[in-house]
mmCIF file of the N, C-alpha and C atoms, coordinates in Angstrom:
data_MODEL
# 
_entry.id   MODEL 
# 
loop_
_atom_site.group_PDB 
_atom_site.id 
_atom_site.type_symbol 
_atom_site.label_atom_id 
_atom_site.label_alt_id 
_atom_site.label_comp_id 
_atom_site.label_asym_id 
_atom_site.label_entity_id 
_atom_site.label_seq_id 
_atom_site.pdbx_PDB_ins_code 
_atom_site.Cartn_x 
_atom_site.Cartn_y 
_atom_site.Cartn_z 
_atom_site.occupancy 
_atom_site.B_iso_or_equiv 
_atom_site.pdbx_formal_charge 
_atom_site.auth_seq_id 
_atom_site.auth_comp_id 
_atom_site.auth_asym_id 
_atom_site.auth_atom_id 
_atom_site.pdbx_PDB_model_num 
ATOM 1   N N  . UNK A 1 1  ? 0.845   -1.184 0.000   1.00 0.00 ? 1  UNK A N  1 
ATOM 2   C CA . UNK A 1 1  ? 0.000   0.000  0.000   1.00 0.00 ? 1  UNK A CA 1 
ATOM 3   C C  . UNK A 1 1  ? 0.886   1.241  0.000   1.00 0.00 ? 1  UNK A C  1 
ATOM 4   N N  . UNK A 1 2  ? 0.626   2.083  -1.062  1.00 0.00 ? 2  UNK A N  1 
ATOM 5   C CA . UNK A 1 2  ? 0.975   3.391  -0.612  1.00 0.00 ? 2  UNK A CA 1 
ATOM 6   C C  . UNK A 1 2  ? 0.685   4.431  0.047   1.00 0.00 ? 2  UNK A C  1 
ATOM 7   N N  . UNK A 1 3  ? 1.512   5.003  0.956   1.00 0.00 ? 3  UNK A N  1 
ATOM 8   C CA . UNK A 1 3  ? 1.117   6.029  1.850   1.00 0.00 ? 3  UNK A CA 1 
ATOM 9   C C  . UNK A 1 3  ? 1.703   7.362  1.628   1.00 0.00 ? 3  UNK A C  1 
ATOM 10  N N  . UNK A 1 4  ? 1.120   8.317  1.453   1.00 0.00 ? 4  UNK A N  1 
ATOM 11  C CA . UNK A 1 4  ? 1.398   9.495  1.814   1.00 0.00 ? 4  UNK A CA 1 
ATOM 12  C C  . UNK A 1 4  ? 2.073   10.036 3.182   1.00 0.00 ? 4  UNK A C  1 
ATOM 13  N N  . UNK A 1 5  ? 3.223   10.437 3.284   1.00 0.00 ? 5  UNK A N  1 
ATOM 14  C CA . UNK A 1 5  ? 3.766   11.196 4.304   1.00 0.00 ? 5  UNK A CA 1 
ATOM 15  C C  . UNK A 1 5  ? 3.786   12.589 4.667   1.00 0.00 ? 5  UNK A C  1 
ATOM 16  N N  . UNK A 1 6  ? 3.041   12.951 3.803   1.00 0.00 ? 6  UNK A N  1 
ATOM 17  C CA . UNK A 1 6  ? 2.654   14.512 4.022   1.00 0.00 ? 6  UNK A CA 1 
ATOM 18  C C  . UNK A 1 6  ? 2.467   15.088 5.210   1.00 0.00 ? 6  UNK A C  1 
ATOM 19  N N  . UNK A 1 7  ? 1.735   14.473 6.601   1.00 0.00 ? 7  UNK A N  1 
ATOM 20  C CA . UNK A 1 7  ? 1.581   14.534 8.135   1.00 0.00 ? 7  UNK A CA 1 
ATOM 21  C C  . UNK A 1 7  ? 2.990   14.553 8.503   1.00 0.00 ? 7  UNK A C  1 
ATOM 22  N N  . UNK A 1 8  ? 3.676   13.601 8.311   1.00 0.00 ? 8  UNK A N  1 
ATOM 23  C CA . UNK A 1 8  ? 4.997   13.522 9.074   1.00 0.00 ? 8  UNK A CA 1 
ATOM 24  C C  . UNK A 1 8  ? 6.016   14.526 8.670   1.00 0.00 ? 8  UNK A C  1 
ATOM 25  N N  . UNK A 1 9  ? 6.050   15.018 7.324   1.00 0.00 ? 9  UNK A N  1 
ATOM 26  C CA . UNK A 1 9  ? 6.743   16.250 6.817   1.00 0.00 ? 9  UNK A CA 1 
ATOM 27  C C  . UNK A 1 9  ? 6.173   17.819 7.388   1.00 0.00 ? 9  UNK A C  1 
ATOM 28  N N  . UNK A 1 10 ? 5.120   17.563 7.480   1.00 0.00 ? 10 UNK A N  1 
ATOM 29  C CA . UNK A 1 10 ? 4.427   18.931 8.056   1.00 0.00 ? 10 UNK A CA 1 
ATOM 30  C C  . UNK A 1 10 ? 4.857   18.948 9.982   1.00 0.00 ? 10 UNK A C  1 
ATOM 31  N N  . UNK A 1 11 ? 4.973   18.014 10.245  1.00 0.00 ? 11 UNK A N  1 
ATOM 32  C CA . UNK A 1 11 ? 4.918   17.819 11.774  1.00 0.00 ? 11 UNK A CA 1 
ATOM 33  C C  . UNK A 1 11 ? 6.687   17.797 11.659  1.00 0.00 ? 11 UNK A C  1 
ATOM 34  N N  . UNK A 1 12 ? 7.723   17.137 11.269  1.00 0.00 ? 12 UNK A N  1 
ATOM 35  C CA . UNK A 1 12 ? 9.054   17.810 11.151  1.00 0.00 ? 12 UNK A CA 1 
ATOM 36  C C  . UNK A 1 12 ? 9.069   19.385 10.983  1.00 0.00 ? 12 UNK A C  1 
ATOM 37  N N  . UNK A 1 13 ? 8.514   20.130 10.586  1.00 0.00 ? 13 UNK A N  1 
ATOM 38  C CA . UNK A 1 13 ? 8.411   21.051 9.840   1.00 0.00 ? 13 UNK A CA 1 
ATOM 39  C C  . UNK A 1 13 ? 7.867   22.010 10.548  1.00 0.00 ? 13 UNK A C  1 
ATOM 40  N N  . UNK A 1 14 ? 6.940   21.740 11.776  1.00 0.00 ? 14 UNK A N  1 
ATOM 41  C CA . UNK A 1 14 ? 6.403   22.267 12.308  1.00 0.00 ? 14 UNK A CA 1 
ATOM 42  C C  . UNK A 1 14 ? 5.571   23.469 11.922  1.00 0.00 ? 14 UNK A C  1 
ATOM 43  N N  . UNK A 1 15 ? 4.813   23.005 10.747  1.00 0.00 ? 15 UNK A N  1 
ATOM 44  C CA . UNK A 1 15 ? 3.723   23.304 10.382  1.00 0.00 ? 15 UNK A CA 1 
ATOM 45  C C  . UNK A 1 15 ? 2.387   22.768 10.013  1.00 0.00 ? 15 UNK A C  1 
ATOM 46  N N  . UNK A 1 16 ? 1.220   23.634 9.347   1.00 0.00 ? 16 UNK A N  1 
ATOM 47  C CA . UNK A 1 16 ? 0.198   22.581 9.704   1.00 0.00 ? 16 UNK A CA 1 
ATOM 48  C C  . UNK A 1 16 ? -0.683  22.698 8.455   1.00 0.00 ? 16 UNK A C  1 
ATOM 49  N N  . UNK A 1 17 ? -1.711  21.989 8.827   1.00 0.00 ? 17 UNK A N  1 
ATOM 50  C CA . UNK A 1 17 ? -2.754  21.471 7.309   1.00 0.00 ? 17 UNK A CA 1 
ATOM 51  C C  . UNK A 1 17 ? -2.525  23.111 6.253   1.00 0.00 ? 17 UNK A C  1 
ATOM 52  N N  . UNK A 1 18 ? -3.743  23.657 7.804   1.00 0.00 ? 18 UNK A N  1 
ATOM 53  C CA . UNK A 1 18 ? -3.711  25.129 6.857   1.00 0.00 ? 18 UNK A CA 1 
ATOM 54  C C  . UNK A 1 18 ? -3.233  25.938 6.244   1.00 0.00 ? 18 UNK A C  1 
ATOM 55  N N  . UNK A 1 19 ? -1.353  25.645 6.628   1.00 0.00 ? 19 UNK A N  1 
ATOM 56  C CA . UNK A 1 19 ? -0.513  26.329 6.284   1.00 0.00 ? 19 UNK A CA 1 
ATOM 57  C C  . UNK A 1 19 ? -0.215  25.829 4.672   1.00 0.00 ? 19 UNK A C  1 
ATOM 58  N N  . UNK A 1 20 ? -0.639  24.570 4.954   1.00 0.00 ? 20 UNK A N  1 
ATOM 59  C CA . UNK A 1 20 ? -0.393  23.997 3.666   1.00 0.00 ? 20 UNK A CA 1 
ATOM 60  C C  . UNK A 1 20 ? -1.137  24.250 2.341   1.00 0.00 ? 20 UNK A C  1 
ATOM 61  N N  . UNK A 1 21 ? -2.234  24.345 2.943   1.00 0.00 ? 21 UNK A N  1 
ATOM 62  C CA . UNK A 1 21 ? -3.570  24.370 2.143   1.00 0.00 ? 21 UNK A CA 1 
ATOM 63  C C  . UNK A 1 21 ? -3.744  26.073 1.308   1.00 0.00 ? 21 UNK A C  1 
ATOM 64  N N  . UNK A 1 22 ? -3.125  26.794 2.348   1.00 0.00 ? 22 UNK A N  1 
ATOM 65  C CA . UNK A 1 22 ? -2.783  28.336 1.848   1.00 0.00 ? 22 UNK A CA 1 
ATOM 66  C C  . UNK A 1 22 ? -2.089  28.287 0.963   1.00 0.00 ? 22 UNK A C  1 
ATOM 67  N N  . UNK A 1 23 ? -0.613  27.518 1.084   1.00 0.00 ? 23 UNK A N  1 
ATOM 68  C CA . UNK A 1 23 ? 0.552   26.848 -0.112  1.00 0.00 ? 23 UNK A CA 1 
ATOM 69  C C  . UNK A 1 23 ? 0.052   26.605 -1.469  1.00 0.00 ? 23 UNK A C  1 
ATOM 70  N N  . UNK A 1 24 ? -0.751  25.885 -1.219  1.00 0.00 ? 24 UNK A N  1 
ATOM 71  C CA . UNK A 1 24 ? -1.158  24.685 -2.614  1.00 0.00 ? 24 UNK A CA 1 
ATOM 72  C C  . UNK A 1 24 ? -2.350  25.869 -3.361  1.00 0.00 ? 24 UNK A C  1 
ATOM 73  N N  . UNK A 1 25 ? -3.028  26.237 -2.350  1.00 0.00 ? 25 UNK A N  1 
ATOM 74  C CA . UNK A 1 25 ? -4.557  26.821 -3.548  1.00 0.00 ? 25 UNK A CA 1 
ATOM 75  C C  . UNK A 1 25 ? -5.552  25.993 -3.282  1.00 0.00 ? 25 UNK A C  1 
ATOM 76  N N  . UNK A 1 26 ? -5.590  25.050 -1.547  1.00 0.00 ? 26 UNK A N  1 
ATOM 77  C CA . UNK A 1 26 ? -6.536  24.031 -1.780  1.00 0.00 ? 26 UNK A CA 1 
ATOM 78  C C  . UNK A 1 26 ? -7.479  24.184 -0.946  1.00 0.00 ? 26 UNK A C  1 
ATOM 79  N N  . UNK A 1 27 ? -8.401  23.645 -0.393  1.00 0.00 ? 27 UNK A N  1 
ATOM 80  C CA . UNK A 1 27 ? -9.472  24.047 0.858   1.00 0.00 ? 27 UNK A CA 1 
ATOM 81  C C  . UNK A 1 27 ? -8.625  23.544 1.748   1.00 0.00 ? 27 UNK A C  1 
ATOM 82  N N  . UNK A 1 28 ? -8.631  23.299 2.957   1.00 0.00 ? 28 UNK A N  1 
ATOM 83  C CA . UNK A 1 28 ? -8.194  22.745 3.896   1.00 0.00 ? 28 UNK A CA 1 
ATOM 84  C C  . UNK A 1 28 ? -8.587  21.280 4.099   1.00 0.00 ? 28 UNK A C  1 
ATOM 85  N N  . UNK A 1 29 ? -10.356 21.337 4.333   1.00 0.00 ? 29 UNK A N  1 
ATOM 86  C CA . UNK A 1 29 ? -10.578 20.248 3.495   1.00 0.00 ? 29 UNK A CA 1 
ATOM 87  C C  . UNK A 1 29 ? -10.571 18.634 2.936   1.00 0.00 ? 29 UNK A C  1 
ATOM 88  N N  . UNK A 1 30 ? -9.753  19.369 1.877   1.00 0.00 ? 30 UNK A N  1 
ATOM 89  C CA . UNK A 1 30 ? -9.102  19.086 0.827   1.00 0.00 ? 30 UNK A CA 1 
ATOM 90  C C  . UNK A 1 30 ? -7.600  18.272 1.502   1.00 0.00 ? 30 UNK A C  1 
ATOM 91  N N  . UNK A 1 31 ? -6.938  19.364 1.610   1.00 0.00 ? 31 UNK A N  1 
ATOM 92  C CA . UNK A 1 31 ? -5.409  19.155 1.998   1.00 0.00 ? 31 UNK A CA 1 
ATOM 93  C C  . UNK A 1 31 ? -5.716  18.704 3.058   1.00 0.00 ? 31 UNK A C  1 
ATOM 94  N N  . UNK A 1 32 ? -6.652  18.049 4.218   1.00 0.00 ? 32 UNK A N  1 
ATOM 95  C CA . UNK A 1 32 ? -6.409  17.380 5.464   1.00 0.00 ? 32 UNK A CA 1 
ATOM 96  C C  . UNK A 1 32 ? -7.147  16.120 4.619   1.00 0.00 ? 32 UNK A C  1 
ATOM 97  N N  . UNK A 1 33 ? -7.762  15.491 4.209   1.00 0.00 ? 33 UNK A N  1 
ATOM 98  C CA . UNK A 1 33 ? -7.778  14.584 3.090   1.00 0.00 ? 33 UNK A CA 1 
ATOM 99  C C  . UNK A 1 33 ? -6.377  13.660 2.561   1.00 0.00 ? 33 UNK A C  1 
ATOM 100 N N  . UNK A 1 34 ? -5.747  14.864 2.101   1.00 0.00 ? 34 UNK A N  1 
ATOM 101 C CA . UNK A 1 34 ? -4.240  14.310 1.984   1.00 0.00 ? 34 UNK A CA 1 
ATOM 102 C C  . UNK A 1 34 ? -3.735  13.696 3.045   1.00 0.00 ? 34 UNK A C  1 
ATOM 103 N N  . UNK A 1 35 ? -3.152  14.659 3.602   1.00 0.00 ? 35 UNK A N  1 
ATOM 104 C CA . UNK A 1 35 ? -2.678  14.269 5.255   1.00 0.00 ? 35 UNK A CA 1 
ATOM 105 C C  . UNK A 1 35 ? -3.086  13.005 6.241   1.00 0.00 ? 35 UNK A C  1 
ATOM 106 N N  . UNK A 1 36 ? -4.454  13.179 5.711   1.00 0.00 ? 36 UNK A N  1 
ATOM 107 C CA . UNK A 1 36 ? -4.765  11.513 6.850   1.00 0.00 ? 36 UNK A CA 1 
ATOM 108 C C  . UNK A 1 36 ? -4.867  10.680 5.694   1.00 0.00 ? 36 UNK A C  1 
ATOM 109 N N  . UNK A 1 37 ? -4.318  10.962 4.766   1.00 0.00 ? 37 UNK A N  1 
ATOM 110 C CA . UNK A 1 37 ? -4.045  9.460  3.685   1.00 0.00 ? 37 UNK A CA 1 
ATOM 111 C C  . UNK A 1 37 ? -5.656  8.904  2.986   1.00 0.00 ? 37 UNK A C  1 
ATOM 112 N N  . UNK A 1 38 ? -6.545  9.738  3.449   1.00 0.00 ? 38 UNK A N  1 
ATOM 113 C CA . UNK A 1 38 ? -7.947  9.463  3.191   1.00 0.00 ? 38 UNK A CA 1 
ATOM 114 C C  . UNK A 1 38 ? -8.708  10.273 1.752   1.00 0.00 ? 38 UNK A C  1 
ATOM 115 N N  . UNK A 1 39 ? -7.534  9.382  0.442   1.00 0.00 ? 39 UNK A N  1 
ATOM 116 C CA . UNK A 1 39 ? -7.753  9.908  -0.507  1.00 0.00 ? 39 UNK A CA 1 
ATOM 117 C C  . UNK A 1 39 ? -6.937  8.674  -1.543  1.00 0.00 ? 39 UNK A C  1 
ATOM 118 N N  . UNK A 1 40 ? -8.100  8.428  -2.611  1.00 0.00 ? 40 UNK A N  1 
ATOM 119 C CA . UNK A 1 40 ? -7.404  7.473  -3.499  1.00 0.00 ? 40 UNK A CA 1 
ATOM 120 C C  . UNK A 1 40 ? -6.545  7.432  -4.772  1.00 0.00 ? 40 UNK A C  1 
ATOM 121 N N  . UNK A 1 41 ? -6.456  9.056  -5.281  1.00 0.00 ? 41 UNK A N  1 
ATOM 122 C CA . UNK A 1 41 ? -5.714  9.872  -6.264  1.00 0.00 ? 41 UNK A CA 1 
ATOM 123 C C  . UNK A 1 41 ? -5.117  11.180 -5.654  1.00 0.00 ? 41 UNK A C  1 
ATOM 124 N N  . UNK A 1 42 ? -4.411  11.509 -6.723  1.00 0.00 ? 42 UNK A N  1 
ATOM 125 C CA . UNK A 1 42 ? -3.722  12.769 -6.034  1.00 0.00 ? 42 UNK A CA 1 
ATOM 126 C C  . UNK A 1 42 ? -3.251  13.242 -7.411  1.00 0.00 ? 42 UNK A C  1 
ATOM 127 N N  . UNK A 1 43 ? -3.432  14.726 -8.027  1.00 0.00 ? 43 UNK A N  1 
ATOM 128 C CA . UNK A 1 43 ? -3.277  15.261 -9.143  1.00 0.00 ? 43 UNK A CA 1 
ATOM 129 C C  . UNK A 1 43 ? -2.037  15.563 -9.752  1.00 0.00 ? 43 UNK A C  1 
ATOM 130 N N  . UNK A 1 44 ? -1.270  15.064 -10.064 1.00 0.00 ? 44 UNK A N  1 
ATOM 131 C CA . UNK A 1 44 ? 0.437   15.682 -10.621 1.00 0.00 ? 44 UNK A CA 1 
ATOM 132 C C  . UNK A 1 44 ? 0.727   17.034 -10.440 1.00 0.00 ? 44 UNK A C  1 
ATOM 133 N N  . UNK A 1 45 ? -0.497  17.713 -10.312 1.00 0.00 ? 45 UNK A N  1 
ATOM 134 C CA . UNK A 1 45 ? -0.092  19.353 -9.984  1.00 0.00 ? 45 UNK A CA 1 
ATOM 135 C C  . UNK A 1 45 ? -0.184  19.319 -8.306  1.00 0.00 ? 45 UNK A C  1 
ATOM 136 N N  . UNK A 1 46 ? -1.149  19.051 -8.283  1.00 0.00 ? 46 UNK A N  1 
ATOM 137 C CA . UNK A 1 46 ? -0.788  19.466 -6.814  1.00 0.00 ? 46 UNK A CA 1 
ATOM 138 C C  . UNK A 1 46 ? -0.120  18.369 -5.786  1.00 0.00 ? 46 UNK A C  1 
ATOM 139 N N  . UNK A 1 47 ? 0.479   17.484 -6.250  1.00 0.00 ? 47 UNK A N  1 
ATOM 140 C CA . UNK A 1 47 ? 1.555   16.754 -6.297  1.00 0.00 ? 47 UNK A CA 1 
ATOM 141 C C  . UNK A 1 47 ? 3.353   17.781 -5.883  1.00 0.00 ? 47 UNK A C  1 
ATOM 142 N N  . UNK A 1 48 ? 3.072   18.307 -7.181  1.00 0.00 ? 48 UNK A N  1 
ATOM 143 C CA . UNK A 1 48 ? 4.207   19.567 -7.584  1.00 0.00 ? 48 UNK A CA 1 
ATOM 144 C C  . UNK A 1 48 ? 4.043   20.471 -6.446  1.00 0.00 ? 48 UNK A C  1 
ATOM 145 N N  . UNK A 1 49 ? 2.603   20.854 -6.510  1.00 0.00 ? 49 UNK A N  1 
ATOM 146 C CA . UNK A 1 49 ? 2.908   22.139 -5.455  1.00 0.00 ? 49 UNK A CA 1 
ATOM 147 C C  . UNK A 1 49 ? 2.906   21.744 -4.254  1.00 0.00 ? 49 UNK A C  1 
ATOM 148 N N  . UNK A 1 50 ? 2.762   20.672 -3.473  1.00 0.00 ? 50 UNK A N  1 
ATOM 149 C CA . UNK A 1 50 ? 3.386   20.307 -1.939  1.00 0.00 ? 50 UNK A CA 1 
ATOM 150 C C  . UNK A 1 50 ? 4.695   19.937 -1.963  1.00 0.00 ? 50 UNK A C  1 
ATOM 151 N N  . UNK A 1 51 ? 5.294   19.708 -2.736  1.00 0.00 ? 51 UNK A N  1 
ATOM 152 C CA . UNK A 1 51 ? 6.870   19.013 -2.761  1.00 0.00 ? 51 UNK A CA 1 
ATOM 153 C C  . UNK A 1 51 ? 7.371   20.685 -3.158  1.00 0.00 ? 51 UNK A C  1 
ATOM 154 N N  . UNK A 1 52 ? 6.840   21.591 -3.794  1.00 0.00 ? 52 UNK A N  1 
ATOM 155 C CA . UNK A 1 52 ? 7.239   22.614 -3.567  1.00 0.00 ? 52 UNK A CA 1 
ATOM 156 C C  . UNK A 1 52 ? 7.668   23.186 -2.058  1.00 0.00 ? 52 UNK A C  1 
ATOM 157 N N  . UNK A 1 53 ? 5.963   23.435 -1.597  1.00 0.00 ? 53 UNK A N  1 
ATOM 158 C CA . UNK A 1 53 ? 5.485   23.945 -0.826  1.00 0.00 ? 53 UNK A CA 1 
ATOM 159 C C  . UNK A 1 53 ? 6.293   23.541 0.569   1.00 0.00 ? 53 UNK A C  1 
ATOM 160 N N  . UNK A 1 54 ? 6.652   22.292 0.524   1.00 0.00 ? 54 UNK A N  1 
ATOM 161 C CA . UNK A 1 54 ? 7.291   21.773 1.722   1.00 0.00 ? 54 UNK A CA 1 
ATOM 162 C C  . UNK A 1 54 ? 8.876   21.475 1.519   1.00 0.00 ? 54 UNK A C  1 
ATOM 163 N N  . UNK A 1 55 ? 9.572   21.723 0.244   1.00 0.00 ? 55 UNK A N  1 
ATOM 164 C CA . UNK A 1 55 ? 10.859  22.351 0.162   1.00 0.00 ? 55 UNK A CA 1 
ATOM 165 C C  . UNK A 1 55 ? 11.127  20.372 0.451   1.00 0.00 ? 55 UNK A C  1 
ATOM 166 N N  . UNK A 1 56 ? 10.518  20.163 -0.412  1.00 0.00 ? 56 UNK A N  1 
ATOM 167 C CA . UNK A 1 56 ? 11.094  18.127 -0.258  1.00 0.00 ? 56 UNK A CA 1 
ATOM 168 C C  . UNK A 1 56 ? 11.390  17.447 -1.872  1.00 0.00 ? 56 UNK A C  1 
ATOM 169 N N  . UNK A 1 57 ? 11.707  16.397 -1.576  1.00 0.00 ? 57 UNK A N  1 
ATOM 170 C CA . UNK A 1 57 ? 11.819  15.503 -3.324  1.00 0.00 ? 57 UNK A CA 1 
ATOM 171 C C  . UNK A 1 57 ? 10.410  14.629 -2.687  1.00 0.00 ? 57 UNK A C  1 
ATOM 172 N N  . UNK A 1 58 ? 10.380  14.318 -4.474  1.00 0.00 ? 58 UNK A N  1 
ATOM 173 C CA . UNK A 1 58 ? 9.312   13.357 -4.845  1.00 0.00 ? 58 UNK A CA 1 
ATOM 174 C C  . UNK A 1 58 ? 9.367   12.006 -3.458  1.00 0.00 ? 58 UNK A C  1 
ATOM 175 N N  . UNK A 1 59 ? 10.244  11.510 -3.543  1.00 0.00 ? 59 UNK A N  1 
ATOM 176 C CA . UNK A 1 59 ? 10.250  10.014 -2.402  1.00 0.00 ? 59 UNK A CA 1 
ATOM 177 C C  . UNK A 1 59 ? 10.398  10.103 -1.097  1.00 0.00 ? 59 UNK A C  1 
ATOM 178 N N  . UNK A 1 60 ? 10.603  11.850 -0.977  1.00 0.00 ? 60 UNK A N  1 
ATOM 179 C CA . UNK A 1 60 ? 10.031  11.965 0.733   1.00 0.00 ? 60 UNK A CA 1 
ATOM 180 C C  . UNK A 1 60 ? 8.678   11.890 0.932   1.00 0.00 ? 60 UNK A C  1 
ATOM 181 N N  . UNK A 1 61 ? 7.667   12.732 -0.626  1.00 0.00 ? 61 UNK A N  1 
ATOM 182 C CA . UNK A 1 61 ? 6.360   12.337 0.073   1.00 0.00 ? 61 UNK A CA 1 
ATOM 183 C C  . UNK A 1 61 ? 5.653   10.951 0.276   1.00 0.00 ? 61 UNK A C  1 
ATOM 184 N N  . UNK A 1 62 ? 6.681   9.446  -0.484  1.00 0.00 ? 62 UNK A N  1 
ATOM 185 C CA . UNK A 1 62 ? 6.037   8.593  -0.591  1.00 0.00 ? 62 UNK A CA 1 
ATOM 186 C C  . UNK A 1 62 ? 6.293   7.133  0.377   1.00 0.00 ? 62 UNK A C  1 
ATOM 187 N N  . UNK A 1 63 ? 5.819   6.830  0.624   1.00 0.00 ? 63 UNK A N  1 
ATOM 188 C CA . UNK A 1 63 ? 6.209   5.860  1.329   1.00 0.00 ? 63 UNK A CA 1 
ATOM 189 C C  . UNK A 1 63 ? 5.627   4.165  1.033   1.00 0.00 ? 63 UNK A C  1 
ATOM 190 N N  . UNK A 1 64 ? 6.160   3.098  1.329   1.00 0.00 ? 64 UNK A N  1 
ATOM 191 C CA . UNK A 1 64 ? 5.486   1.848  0.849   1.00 0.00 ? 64 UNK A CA 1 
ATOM 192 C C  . UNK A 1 64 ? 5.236   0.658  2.154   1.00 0.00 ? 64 UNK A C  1 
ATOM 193 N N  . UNK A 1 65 ? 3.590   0.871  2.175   1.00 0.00 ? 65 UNK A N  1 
ATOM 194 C CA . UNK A 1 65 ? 3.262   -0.026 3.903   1.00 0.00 ? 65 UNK A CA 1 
ATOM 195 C C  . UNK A 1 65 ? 3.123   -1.383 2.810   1.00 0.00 ? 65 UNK A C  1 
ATOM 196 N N  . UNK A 1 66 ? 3.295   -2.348 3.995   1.00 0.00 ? 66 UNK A N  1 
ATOM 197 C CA . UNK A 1 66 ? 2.795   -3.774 3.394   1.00 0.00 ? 66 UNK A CA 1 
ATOM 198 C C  . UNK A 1 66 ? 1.528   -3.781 4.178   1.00 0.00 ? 66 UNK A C  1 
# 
């Protein structure tokens, strides 16, 4: 299964959904959706703009659960 690490980068980071959600252009929402992994696609753009937004590479946001 793939997981999103987006929570654990924001919480290193010591920042939060909303901050994120201001970042991207998204509702909050939306971007807490991401965050609790409670989402079955995710758009190549706004893909781009959190790996922006959170100053990371592509394989920090991803992670692989069994």
């Amino acid at each position: 299964m793939l997981k999103l690490r987006i929570k654990d980068i924001l919480e290193e980071q010591n920042k939060t959904v909303y901050w994120l959600a201001k970042q991207i252009g998204m509702s909050q929402n939306s971007a807490g959706r991401l965050v609790k992994n409670e989402t079955s696609s995710i758009n190549f753009e706004n893909l781009e703009k959190i790996i922006k937004a959170l100053d990371c590479n592509f394989d920090d946001i991803f992670e692989i659960k069994d």
